[in-house]
TORVEX-888682 format. One record per residue (C-alpha): residue number from 1; residue in three letters; x, y, z. Coordinates in steps of 0.05 Angstrom, whole numbers, plus 32768, in hexadecimal, padded with zeros to 4 digits. Example, Ala and Ser with C-alpha at 12.3 -4.5 7.8 and 13.67 -1.06 7.14 Angstrom:
ATOM    k    r    c1    c2    c3
ATOM    1  ALA  80F6  7FA6  809C
ATOM    2  SER  8111  7FEB  808F
***
This chain:
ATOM    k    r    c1    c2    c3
ATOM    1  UNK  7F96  7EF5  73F6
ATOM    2  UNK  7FA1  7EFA  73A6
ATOM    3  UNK  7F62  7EC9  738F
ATOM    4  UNK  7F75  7ECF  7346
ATOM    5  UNK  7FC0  7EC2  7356
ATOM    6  UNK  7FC5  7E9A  7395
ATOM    7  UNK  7FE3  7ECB  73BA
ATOM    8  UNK  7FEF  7F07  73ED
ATOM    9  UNK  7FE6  7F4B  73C3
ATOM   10  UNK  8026  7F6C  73CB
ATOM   11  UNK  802F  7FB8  73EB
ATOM   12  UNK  8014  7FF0  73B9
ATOM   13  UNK  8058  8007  73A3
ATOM   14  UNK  8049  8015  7369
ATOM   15  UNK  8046  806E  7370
ATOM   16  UNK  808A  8068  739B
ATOM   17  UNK  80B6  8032  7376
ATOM   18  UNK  809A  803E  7331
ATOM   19  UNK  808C  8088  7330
ATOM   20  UNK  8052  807D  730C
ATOM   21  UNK  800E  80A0  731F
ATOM   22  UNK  7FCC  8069  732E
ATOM   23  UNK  7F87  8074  7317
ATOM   24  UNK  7F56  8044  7322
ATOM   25  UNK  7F37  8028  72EE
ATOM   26  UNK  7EFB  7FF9  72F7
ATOM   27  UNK  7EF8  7FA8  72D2
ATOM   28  UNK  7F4A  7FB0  72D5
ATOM   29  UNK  7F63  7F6E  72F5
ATOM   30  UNK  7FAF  7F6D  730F
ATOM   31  UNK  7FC9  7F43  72D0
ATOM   32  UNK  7FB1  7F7C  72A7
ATOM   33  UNK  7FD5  7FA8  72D6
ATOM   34  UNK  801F  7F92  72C0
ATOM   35  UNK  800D  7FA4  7270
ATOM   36  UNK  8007  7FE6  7288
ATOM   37  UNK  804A  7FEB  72A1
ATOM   38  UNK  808B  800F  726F
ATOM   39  UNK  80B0  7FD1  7254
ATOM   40  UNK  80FD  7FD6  7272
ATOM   41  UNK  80CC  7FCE  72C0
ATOM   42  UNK  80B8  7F92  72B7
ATOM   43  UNK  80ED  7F6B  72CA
ATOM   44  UNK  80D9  7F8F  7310
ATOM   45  UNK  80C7  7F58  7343
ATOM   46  UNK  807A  7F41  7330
ATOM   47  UNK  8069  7F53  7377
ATOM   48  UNK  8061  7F9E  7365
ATOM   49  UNK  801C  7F9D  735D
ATOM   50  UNK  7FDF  7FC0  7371
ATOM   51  UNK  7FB3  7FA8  73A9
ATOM   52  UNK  7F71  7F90  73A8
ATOM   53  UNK  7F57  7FD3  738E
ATOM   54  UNK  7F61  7FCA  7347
ATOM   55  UNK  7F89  7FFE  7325
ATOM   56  UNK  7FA4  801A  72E3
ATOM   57  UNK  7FEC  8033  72E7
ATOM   58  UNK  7FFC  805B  72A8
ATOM   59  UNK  804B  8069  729D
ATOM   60  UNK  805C  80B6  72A8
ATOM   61  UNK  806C  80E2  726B
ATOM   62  UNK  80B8  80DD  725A
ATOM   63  UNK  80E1  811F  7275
ATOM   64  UNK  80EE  814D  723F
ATOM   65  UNK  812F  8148  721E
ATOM   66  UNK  8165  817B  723E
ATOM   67  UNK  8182  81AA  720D
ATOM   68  UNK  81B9  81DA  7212
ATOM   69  UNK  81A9  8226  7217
ATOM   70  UNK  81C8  8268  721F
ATOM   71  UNK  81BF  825F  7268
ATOM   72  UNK  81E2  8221  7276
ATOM   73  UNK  821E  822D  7252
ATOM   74  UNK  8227  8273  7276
ATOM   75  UNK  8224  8251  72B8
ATOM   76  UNK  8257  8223  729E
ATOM   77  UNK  827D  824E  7279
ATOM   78  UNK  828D  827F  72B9
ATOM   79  UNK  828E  8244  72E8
ATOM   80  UNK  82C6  8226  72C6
ATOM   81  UNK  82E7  826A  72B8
ATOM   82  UNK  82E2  8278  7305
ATOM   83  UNK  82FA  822E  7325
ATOM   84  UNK  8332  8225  72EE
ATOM   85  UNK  8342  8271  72FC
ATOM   86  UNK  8343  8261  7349
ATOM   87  UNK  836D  8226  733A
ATOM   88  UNK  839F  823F  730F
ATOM   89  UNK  83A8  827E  7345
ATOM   90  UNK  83AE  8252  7386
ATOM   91  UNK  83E2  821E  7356
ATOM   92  UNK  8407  824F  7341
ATOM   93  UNK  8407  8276  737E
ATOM   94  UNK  8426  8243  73B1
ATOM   95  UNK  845E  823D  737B
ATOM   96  UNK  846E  8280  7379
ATOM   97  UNK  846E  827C  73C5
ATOM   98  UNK  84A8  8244  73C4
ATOM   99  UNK  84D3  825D  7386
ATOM  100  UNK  84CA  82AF  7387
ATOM  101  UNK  84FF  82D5  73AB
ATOM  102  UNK  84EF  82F2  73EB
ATOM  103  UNK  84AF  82CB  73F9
ATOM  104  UNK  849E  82B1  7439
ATOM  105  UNK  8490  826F  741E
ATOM  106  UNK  84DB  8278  73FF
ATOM  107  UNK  84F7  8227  7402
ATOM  108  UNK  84B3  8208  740F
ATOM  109  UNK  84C4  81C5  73E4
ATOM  110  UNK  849F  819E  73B2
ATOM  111  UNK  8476  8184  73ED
ATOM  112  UNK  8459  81C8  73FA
ATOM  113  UNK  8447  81D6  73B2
ATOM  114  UNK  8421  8194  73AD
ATOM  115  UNK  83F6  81A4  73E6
ATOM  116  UNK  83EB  81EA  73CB
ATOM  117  UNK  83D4  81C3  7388
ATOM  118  UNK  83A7  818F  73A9
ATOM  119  UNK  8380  81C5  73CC
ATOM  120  UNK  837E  81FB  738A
ATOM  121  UNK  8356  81BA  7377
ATOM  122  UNK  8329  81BE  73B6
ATOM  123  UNK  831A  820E  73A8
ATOM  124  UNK  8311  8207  7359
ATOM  125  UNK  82E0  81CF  7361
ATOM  126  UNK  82BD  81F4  739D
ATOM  127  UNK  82B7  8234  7364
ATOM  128  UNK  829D  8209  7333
ATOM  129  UNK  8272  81D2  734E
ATOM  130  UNK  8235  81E4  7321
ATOM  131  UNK  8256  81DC  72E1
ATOM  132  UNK  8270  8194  72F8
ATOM  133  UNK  82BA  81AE  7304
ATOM  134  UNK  82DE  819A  72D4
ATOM  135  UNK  830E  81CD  72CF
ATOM  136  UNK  8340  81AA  72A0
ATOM  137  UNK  833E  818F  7255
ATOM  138  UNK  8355  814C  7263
ATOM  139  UNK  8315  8147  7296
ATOM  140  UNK  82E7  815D  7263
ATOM  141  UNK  8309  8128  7234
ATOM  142  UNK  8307  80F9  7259
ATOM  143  UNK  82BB  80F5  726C
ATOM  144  UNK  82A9  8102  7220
ATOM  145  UNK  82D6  80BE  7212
ATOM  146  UNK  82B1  8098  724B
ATOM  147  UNK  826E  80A3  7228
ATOM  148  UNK  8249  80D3  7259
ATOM  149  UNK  820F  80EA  7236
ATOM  150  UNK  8207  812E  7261
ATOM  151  UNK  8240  815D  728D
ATOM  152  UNK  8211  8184  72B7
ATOM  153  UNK  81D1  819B  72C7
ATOM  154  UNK  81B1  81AC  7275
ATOM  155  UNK  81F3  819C  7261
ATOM  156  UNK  81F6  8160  722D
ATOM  157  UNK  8234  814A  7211
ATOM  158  UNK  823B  816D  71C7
ATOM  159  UNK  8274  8198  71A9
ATOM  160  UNK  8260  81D7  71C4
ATOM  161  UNK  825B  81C9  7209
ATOM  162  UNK  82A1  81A3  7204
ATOM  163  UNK  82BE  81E6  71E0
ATOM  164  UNK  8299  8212  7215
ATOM  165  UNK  82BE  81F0  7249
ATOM  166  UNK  82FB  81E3  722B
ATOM  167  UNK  830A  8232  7215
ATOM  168  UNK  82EA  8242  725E
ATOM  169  UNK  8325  8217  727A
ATOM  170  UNK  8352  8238  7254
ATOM  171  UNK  8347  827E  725F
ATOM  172  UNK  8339  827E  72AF
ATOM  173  UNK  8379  825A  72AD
ATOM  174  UNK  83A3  8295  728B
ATOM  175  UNK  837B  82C6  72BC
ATOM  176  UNK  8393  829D  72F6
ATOM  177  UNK  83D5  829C  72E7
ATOM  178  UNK  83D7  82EB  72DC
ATOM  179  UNK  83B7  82F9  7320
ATOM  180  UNK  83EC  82CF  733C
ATOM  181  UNK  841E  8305  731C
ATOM  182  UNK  83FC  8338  7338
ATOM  183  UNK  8405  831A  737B
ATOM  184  UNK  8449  8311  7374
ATOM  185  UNK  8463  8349  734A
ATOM  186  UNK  8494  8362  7373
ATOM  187  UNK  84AE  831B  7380
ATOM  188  UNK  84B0  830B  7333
ATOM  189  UNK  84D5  834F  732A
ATOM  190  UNK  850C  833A  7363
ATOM  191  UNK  850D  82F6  734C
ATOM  192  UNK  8552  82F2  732C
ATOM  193  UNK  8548  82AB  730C
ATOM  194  UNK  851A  82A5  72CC
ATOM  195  UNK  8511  825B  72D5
ATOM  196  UNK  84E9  8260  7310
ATOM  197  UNK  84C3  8298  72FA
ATOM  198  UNK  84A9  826C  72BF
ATOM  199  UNK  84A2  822F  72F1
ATOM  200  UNK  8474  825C  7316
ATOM  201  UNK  8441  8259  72D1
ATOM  202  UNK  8455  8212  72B5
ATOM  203  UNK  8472  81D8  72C3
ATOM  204  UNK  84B0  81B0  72A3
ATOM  205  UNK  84D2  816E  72AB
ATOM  206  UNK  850A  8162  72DA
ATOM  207  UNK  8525  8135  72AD
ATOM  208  UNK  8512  814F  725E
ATOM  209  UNK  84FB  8114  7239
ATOM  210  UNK  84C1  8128  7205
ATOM  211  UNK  84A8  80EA  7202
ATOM  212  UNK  84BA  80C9  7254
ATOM  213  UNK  8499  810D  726A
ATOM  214  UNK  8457  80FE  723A
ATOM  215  UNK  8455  80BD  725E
ATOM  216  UNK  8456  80D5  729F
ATOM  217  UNK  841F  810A  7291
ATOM  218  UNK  83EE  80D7  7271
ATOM  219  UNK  83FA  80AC  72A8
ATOM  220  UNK  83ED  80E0  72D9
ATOM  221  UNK  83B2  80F5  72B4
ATOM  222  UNK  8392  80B8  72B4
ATOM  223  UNK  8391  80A5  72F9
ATOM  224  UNK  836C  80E6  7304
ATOM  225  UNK  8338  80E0  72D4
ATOM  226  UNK  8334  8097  72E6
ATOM  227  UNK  832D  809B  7326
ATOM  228  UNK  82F4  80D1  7320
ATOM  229  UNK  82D0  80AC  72F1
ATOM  230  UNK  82D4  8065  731C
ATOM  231  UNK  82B5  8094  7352
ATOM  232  UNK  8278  80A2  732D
ATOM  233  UNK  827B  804F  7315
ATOM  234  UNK  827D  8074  72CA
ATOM  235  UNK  823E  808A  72D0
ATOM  236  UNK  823B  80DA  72CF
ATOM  237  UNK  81FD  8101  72E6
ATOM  238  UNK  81F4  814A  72F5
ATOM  239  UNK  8232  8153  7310
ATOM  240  UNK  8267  8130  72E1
ATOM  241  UNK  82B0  8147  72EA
ATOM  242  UNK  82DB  8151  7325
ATOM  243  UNK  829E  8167  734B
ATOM  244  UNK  827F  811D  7343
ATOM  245  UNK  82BF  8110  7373
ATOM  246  UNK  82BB  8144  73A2
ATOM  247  UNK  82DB  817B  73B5
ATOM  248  UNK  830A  816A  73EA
ATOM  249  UNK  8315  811E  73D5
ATOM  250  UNK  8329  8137  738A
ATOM  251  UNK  835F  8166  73AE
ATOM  252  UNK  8377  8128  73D2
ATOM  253  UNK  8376  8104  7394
ATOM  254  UNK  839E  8141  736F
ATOM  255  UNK  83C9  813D  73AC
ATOM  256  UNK  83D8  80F8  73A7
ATOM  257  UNK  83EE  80F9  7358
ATOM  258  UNK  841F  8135  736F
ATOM  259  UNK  8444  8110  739C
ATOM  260  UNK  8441  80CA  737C
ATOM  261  UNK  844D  80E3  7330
ATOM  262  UNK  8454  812C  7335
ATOM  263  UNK  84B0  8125  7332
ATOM  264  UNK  84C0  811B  72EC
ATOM  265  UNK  8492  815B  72CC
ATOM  266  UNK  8472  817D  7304
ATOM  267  UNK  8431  815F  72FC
ATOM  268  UNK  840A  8189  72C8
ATOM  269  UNK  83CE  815B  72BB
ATOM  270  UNK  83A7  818B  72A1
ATOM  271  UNK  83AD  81AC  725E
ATOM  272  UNK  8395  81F1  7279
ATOM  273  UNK  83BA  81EE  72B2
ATOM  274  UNK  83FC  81FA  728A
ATOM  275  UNK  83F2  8212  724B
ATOM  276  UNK  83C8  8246  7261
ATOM  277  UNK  83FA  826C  7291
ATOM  278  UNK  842B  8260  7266
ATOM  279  UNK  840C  828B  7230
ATOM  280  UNK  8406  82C0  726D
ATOM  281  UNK  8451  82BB  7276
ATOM  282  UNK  845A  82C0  722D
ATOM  283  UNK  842F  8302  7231
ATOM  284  UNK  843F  831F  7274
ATOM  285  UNK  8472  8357  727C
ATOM  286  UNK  8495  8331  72B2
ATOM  287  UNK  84D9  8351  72C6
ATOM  288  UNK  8514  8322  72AF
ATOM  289  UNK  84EC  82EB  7294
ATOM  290  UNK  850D  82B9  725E
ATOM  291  UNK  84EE  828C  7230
ATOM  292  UNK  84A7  8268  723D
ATOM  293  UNK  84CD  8226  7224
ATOM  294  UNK  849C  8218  71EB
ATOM  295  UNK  84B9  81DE  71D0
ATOM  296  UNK  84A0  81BD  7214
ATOM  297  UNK  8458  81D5  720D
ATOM  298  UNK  8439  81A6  71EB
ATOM  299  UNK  8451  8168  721B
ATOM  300  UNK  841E  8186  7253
ATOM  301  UNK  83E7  818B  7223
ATOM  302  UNK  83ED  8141  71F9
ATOM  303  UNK  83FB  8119  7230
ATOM  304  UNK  83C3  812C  7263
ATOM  305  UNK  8395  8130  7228
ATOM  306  UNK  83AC  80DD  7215
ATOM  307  UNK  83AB  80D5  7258
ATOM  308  UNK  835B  80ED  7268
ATOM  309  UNK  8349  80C7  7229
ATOM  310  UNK  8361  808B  723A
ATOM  311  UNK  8342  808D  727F
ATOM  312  UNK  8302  809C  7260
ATOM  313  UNK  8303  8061  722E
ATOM  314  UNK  8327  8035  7264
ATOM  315  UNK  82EA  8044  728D
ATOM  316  UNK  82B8  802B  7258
ATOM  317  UNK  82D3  7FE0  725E
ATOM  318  UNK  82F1  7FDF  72A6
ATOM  319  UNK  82B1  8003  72D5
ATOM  320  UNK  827F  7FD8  72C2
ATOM  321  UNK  82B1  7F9C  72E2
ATOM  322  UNK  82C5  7FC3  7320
ATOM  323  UNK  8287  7FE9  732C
***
């Protein structure tokens, strides 16, 4: 029993739940104890004390600061290259499966290239786990506008780590989307239709309505940024981005916004996603190819990018309720 306070010393908890290393110290009672403690843990429970031995606890030194370096953003620099690149490919391939002449996957339906999408997800965040997985702009966005402080691992939220991931996005996107050619050549080249050999790179509206088909992006966007920042209740650690949601429940997710909102424009979300093979379309000597509509461009680029904002700073005032 506690003379001085009348009751039963509580457990020594103080290595375990405080993380703080104890020294003994001798003519230090318990009350003198709790000045010793950092400031935000004292509105611990008063119970966490020391036994009868007295002891001084002294806080432990703050971590050092993390700080970008050459390092870190070549992990996630080739990490996003590589998943977006895997992404992009797998996309892009199950469409050309579907709408290329003389494929085995000739006819497959909408429902088919959905599925195709939703697991390109699964691969591209499997690829790129360590740099978070972002592996679109409107991600990246998005988490800046929801306040996260850090992406990854030595990562910290500044303008060069959001233009290292960004142009990383971009590029293993246009790579994709040329190894898909490759794949395909000989289907591209018997392909008699240039639509679907640009519908193979980009997407376009079934109905074309600049500003209906932005809506339907943003929305789309948003319920996948959303959604994978309610996951992580706002809060993004070590792993912020699609990887904070997994890789298989993200392709469900990705799956999900297909077939829900995917109709109307094909479901870019992603900024990457579709500009970035539709500069390789633009560039590749692809047998019979018309026009990389342009003047549609910049709908999959504005609206996902609105949309991933908006989720982010929706997420500021709507988490903290719901989680």
């Amino acid at each position: 029993m506690d003379e001085r306070h009348g009751r039963r010393a509580g457990p020594e908890r103080a290595d375990s739940v405080l993380n703080l290393r104890a020294q003994p110290a001798s003519g230090i009672g318990r009350r003198d104890f709790l000045d010793y403690l950092p400031i935000p843990l004292l509105k611990w429970p008063r119970y966490i004390v020391a036994d009868r031995s007295p002891r001084r606890v002294a806080p432990a030194p703050p971590a050092s600061p993390r700080k970008v370096n050459v390092d870190n953003i070549g992990v996630v620099f080739l990490s996003e290259v590589l998943g977006t690149g895997m992404l992009v490919l797998l996309g892009t391939g199950v469409v050309a499966n579907v709408a290329l002449a003389k494929n085995k996957g000739l006819g497959g339906g909408f429902l088919m290239v959905t599925i195709g999408w939703g697991f390109a997800v699964f691969a591209g965040v499997i690829v790129a786990y360590n740099s978070g997985a972002h592996l679109n702009p409107a991600v990246t966005l998005g988490l800046v506008a929801s306040g996260a402080t850090e992406f990854g691992s030595g990562v910290p939220v500044n303008f060069l780590s959001v233009l290292t991931y960004i142009s990383a996005q971009f590029l293993g996107a246009f790579i994709g989307a040329i190894v898909c050619w490759l794949a395909y050549k000989q289907h591209f080249d018997a392909e008699p239709n240039p639509a679907n050999k640009l519908g193979v790179f980009s997407t376009g509206p079934a109905i074309r309505s600049y500003a209906w088909n932005m809506v339907t992006e943003i929305i789309g966007t948003f319920v996948l940024v959303f959604v994978v920042l309610a996951f992580g209740g706002g809060r993004q650690g070590e792993n912020g981005g699609l990887a904070a949601l997994g890789a298989l429940p993200v392709a469900l997710l990705v799956l999900v916004i297909g077939t829900s909102l995917g109709g109307p424009t094909g479901y870019a979300i992603n900024p990457a996603r579709d500009l970035g093979p539709r500069i390789a379309h633009f560039v590749l000597p692809i047998s019979g190819k018309g026009p990389s509509d342009w003047a549609y461009s910049w709908v999959p680029v504005v609206g996902p990018v609105i949309g991933g904002v908006l989720a982010g700073w929706a997420s500021l005032f709507l988490l903290p309720i719901l989680t």
